[in-house]
Every structure is written in C-alpha cells, then in structure tokens.
PDB file as gemmi writes it, atoms N, CA and C in Angstrom:
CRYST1    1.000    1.000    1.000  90.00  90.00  90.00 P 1                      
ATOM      1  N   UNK A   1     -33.759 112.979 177.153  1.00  0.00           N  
ATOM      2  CA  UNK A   1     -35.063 112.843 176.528  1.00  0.00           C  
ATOM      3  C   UNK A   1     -36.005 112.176 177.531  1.00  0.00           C  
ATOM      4  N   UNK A   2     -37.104 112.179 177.308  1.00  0.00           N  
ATOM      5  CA  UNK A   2     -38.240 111.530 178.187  1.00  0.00           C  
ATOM      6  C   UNK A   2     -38.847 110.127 177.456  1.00  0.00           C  
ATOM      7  N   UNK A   3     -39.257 109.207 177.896  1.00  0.00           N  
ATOM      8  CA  UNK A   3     -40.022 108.348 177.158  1.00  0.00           C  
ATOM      9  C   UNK A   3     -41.531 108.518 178.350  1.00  0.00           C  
ATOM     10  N   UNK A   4     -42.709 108.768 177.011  1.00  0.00           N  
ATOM     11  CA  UNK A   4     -43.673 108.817 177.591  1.00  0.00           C  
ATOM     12  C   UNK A   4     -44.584 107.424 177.683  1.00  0.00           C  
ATOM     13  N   UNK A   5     -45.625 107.591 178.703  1.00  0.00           N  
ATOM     14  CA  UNK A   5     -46.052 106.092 179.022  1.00  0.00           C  
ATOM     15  C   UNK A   5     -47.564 106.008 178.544  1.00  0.00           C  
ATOM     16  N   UNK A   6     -48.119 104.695 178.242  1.00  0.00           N  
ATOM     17  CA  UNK A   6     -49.320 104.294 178.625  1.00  0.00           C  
ATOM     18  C   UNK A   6     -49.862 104.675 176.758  1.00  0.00           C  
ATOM     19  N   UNK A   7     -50.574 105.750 176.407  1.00  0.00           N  
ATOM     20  CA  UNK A   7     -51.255 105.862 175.138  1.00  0.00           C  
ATOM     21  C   UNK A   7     -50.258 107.349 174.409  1.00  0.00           C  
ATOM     22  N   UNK A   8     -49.765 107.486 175.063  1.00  0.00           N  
ATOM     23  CA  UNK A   8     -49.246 109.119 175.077  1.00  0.00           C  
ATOM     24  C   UNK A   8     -48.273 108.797 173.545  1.00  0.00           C  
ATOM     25  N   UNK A   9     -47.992 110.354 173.242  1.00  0.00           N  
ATOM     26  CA  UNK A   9     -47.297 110.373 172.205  1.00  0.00           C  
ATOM     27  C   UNK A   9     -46.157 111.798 172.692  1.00  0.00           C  
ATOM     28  N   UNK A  10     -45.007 111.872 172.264  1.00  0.00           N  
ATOM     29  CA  UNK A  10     -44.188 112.623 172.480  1.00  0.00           C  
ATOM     30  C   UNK A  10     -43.938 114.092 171.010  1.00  0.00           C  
ATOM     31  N   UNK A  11     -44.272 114.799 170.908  1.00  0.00           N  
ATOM     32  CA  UNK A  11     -44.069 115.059 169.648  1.00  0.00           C  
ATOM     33  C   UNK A  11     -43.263 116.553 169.368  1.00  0.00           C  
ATOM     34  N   UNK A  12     -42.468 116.445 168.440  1.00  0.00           N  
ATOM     35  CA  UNK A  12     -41.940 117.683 168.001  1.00  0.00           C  
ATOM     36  C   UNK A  12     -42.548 118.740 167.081  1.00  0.00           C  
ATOM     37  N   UNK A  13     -43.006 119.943 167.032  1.00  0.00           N  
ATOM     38  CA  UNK A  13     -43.734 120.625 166.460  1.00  0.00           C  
ATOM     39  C   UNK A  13     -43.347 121.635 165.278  1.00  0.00           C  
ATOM     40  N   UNK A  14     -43.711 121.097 163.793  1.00  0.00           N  
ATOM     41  CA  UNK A  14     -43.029 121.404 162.964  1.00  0.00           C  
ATOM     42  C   UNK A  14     -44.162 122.523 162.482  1.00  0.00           C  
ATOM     43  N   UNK A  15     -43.122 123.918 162.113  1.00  0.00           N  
ATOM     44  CA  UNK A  15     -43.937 124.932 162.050  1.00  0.00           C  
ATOM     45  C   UNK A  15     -43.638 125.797 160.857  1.00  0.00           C  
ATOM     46  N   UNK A  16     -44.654 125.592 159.783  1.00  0.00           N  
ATOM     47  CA  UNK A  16     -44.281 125.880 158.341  1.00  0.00           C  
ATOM     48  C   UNK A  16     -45.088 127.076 158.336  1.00  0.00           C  
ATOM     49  N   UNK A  17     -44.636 128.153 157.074  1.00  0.00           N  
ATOM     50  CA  UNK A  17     -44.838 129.413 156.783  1.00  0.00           C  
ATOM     51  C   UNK A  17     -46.081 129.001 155.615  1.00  0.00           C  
ATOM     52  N   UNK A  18     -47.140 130.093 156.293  1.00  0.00           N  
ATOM     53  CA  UNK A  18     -48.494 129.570 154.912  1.00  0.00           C  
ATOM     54  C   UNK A  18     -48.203 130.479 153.733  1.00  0.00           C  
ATOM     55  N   UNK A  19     -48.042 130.448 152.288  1.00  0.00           N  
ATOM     56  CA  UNK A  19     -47.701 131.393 151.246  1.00  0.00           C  
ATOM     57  C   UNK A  19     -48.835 131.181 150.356  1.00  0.00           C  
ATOM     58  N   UNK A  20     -48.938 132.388 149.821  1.00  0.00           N  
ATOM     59  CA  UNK A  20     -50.040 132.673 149.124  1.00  0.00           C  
ATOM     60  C   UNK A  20     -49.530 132.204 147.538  1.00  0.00           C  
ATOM     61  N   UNK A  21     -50.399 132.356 146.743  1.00  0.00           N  
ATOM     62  CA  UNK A  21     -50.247 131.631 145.634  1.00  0.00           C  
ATOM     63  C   UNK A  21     -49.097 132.354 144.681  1.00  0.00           C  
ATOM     64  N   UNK A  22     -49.071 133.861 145.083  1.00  0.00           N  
ATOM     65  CA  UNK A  22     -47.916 134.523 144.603  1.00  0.00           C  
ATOM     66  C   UNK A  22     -46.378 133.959 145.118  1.00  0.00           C  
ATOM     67  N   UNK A  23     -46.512 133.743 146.313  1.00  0.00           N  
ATOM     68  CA  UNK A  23     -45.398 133.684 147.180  1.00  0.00           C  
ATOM     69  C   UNK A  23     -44.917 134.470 148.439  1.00  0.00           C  
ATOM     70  N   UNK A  24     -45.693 135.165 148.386  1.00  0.00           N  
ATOM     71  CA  UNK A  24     -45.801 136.203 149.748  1.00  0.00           C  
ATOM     72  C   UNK A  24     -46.303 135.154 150.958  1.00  0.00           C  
ATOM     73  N   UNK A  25     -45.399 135.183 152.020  1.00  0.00           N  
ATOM     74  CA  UNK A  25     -45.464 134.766 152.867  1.00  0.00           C  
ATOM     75  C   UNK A  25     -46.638 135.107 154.126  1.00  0.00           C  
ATOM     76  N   UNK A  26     -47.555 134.666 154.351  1.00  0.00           N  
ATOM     77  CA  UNK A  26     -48.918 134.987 155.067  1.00  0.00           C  
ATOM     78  C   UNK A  26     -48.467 134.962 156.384  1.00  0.00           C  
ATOM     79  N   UNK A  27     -47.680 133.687 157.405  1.00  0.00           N  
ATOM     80  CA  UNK A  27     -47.832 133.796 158.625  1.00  0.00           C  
ATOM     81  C   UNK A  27     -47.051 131.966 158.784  1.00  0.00           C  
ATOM     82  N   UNK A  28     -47.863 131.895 159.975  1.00  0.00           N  
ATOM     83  CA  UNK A  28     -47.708 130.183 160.143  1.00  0.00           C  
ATOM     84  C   UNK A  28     -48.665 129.536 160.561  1.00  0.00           C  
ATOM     85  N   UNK A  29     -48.534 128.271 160.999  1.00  0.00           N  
ATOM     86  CA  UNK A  29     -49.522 127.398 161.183  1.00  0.00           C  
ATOM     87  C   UNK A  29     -49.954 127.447 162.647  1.00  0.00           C  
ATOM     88  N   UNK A  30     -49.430 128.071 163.580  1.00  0.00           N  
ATOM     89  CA  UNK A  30     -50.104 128.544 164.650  1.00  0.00           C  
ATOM     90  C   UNK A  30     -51.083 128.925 165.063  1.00  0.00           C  
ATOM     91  N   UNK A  31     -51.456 129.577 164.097  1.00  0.00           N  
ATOM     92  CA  UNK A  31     -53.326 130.061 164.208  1.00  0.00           C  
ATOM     93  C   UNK A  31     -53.996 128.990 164.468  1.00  0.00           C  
ATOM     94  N   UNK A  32     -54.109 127.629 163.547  1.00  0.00           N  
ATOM     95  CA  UNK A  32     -54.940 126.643 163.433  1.00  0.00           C  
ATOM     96  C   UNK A  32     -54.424 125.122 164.849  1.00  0.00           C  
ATOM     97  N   UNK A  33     -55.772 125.504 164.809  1.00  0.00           N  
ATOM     98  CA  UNK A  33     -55.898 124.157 165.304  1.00  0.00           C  
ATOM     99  C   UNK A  33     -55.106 122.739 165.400  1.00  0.00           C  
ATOM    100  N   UNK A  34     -55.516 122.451 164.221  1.00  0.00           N  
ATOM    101  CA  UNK A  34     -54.516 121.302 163.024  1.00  0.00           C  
ATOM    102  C   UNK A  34     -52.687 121.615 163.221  1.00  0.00           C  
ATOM    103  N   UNK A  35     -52.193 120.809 163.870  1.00  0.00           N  
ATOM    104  CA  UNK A  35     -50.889 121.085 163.679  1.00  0.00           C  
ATOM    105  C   UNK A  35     -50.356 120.096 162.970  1.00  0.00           C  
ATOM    106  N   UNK A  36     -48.952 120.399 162.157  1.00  0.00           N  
ATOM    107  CA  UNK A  36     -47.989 119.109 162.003  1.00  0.00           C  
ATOM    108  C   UNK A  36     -46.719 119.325 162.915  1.00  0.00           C  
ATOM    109  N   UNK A  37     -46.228 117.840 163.156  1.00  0.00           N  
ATOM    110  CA  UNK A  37     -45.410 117.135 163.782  1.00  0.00           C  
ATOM    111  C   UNK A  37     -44.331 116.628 163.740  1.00  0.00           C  
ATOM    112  N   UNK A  38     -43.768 116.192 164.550  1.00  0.00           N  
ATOM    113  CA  UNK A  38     -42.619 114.519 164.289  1.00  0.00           C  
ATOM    114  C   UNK A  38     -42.684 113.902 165.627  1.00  0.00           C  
ATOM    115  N   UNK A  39     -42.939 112.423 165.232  1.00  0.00           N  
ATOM    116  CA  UNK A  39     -42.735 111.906 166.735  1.00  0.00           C  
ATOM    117  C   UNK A  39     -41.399 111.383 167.308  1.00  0.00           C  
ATOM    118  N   UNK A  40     -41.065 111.900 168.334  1.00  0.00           N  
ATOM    119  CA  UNK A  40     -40.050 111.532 169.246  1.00  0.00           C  
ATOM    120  C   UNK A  40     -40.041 110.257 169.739  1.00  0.00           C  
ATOM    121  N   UNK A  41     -41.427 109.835 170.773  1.00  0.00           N  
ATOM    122  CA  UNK A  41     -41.569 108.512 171.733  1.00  0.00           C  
ATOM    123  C   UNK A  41     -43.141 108.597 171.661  1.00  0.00           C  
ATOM    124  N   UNK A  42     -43.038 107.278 171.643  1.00  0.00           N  
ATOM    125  CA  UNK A  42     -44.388 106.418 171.696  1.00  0.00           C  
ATOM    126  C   UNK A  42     -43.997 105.560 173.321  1.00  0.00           C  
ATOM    127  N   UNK A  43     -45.627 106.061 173.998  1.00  0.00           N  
ATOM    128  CA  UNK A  43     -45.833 105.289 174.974  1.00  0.00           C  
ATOM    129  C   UNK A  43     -46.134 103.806 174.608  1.00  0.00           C  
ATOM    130  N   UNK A  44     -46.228 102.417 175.792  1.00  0.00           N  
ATOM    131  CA  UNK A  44     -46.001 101.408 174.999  1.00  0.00           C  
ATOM    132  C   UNK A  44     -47.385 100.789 174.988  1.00  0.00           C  
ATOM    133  N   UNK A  45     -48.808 101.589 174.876  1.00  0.00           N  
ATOM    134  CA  UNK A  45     -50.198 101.397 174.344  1.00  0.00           C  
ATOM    135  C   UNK A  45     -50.369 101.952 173.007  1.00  0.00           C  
ATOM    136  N   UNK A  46     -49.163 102.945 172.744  1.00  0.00           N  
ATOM    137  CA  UNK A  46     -49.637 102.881 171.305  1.00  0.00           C  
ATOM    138  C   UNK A  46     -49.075 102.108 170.022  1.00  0.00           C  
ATOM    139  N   UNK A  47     -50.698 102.026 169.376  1.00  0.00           N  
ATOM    140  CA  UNK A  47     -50.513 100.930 168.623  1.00  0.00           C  
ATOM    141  C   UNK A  47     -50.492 101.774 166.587  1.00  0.00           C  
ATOM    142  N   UNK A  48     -50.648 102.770 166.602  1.00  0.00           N  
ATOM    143  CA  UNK A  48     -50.683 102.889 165.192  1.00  0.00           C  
ATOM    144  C   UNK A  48     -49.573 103.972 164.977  1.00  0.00           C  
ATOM    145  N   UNK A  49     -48.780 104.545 165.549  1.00  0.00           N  
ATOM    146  CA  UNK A  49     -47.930 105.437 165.285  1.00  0.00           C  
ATOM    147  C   UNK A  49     -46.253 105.540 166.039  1.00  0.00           C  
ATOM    148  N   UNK A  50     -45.371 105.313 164.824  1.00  0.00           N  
ATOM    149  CA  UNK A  50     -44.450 105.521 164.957  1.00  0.00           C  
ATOM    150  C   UNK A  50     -43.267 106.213 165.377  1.00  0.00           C  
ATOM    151  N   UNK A  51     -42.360 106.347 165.807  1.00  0.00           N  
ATOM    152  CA  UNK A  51     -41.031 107.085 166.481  1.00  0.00           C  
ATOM    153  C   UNK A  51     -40.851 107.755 164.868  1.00  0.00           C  
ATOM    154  N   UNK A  52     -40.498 108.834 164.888  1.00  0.00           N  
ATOM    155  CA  UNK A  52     -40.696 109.772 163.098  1.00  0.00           C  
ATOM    156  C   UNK A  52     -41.130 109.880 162.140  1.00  0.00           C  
ATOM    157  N   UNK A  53     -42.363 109.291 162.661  1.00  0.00           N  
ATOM    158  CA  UNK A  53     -43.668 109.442 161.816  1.00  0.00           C  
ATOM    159  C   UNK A  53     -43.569 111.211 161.758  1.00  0.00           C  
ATOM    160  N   UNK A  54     -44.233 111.247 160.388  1.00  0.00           N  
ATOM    161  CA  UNK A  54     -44.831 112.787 160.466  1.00  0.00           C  
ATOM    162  C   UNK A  54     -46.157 112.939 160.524  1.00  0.00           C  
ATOM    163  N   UNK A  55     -47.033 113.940 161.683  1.00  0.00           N  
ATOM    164  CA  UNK A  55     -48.413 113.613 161.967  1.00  0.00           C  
ATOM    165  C   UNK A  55     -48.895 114.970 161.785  1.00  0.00           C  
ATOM    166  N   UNK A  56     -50.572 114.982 161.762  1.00  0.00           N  
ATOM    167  CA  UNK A  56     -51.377 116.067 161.731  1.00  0.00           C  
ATOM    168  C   UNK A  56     -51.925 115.676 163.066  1.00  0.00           C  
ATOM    169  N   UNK A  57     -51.959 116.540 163.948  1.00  0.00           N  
ATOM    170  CA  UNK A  57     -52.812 116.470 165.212  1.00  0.00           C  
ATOM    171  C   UNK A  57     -53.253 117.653 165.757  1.00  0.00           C  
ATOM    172  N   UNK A  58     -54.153 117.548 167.014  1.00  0.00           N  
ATOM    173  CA  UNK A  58     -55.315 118.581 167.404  1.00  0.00           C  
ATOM    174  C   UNK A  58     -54.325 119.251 168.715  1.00  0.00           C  
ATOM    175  N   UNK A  59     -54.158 120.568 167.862  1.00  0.00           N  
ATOM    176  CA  UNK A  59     -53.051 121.348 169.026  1.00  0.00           C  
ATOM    177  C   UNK A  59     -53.624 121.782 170.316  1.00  0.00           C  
ATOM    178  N   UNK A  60     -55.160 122.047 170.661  1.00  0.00           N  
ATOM    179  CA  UNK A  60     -55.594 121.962 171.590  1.00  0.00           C  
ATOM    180  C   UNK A  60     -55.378 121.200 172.714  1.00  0.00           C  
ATOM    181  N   UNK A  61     -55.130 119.964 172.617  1.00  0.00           N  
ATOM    182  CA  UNK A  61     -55.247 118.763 173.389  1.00  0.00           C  
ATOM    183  C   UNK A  61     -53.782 118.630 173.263  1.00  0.00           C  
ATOM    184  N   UNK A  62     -52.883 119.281 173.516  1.00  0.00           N  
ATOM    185  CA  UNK A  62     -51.775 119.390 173.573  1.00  0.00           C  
ATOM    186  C   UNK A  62     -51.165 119.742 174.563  1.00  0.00           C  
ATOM    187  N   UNK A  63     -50.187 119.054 175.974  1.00  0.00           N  
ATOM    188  CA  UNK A  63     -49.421 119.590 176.877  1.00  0.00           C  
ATOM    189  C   UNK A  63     -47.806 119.761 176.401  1.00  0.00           C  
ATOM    190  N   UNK A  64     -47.616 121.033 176.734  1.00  0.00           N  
ATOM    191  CA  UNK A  64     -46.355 121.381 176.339  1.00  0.00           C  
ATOM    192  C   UNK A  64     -45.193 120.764 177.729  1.00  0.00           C  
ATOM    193  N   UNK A  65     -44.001 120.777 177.067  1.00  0.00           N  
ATOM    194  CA  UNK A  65     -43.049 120.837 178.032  1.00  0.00           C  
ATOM    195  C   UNK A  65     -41.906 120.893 177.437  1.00  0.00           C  
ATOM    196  N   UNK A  66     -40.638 121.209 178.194  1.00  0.00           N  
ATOM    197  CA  UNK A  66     -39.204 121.922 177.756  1.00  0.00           C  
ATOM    198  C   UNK A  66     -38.284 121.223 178.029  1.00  0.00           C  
ATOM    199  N   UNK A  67     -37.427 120.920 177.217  1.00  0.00           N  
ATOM    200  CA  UNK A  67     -36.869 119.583 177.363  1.00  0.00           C  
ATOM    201  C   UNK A  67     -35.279 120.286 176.421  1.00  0.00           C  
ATOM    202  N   UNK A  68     -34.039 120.231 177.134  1.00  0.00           N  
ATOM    203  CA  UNK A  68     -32.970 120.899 176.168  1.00  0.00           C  
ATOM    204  C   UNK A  68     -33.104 122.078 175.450  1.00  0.00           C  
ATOM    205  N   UNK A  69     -33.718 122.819 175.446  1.00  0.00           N  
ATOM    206  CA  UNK A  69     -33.826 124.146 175.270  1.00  0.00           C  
ATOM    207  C   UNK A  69     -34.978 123.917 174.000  1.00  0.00           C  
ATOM    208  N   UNK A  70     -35.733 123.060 174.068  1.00  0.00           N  
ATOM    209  CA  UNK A  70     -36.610 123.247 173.131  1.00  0.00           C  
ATOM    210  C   UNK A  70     -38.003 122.877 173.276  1.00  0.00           C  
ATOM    211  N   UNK A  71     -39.010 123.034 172.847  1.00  0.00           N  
ATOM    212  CA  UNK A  71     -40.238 122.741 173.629  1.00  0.00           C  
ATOM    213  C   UNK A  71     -40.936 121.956 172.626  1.00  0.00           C  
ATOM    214  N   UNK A  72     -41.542 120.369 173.354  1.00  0.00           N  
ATOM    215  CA  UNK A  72     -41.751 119.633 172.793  1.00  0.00           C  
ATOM    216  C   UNK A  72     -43.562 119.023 173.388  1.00  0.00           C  
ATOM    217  N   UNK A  73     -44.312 118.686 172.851  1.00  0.00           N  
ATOM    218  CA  UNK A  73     -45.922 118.745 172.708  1.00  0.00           C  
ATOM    219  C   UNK A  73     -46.324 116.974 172.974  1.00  0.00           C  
ATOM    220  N   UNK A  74     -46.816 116.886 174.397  1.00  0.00           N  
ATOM    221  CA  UNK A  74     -47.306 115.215 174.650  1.00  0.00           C  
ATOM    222  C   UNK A  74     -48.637 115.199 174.604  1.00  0.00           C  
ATOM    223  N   UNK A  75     -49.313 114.289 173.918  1.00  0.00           N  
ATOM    224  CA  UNK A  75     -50.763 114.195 173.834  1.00  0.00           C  
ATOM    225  C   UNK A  75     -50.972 112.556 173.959  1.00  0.00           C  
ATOM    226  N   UNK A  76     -52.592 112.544 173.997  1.00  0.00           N  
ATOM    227  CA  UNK A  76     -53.019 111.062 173.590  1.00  0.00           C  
ATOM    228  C   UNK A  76     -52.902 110.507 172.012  1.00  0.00           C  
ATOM    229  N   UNK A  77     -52.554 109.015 171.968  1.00  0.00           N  
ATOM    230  CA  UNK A  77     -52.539 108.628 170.840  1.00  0.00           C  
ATOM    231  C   UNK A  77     -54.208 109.502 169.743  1.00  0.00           C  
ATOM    232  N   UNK A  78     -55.038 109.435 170.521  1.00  0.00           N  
ATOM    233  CA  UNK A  78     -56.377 109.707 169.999  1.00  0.00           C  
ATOM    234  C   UNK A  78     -56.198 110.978 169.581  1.00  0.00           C  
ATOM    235  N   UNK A  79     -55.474 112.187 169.972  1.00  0.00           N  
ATOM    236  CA  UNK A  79     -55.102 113.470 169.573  1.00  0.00           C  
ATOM    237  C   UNK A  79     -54.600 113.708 167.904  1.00  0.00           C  
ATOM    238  N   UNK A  80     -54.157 112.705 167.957  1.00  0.00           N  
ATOM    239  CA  UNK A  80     -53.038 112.283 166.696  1.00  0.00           C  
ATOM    240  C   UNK A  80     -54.462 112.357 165.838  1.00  0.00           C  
ATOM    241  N   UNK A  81     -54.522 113.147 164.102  1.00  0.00           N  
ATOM    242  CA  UNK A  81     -55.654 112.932 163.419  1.00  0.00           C  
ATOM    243  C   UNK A  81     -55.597 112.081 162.075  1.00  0.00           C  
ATOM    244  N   UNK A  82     -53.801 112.275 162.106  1.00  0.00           N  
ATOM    245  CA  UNK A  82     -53.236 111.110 160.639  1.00  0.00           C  
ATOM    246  C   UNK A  82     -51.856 111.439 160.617  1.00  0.00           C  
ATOM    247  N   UNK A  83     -51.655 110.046 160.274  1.00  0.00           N  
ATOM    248  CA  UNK A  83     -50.031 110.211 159.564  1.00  0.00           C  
ATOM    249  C   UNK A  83     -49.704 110.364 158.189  1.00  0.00           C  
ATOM    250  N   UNK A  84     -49.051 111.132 158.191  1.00  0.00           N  
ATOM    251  CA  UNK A  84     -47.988 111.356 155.979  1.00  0.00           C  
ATOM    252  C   UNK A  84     -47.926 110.140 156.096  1.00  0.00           C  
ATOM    253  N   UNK A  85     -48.037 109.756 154.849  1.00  0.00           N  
ATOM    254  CA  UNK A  85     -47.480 108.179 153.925  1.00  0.00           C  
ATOM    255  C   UNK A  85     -46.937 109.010 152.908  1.00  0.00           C  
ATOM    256  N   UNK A  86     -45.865 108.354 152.609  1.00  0.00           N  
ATOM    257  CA  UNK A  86     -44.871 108.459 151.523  1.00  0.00           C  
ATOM    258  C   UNK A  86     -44.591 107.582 150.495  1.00  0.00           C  
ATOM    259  N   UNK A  87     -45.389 108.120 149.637  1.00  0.00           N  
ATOM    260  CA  UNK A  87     -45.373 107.745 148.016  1.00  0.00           C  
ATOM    261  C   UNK A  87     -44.196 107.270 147.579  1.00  0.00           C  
ATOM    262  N   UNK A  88     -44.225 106.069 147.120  1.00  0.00           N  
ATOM    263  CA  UNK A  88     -42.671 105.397 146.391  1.00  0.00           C  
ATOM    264  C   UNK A  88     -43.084 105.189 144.677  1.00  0.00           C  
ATOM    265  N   UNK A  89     -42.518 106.041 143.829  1.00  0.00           N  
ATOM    266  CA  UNK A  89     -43.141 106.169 142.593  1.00  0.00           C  
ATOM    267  C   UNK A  89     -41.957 104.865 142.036  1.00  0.00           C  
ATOM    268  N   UNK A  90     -42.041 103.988 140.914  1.00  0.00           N  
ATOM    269  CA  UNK A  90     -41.437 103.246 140.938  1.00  0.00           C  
ATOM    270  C   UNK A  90     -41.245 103.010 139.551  1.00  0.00           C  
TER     271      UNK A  90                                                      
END                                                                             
C-alpha cells in the first residue's frame, strides 16, 4: 500500500449501478462528476477525514494510480465534498 503525504487523501472508488424507479438498471456513477468512495490513507495535514470514511468527492481532480491489481484515486483533502454519517437510531 502507499501512505500519501502532506493534505492528500488516498481513496478507493466505489461504483454503484443508478436504477430507475422500476428497477431497471440505468448505468453507473461514472458519468458524473460527484463520485463516492472509501478512504484508504490520510496524509498527515489532513484534518477532517478519516481512514474508512465513506466520501462524496470531485472525480475531476482526481489522480489515478494502480496499486495490486486495482486502481485507486489520490486527491486533495479540499477535493473531498462530504462524508456519510451514520445514523444510530436508538
């Protein structure tokens, strides 16, 4: 694995099928911009996001690279546009 440095974020790119309200399967989230995530490594400037956090970020501003046969997406913390929070119903 790599640990990335300085503001950077390491991220894995989670790639869900868009379905229409019937259930017919449209495509994926590739088209857009907006991607979701998981983070791998946090460089050690960043300050709001976590090692498996799940994130929405700007796939543009995205450098790829290949790492174990799988290809994994490093950006700036600032790329990052939000993290999932997970509801604890109680």
């Amino acid at each position: 694995m790599i640990k990335v440095i300085g503001n950077r974020v390491l991220i894995e790119e989670i790639v869900e099928d868009i379905k229409s309200e019937s259930g017919i399967i449209l495509g994926n989230t590739e088209i857009s911009p907006q991607k979701i995530g998981k983070v791998i490594s946090v460089g050690d400037s960043v300050e709001e996001i976590k090692v498996k956090d799940k994130v929405m970020f700007d796939g543009y501003k995205a450098f790829p690279i290949e790492l174990d046969g799988k290809t994994y997406l490093i950006m700036e913390e600032t790329s990052v546009i939000g993290v999932y929070l997970w509801l604890v119903h109680t």
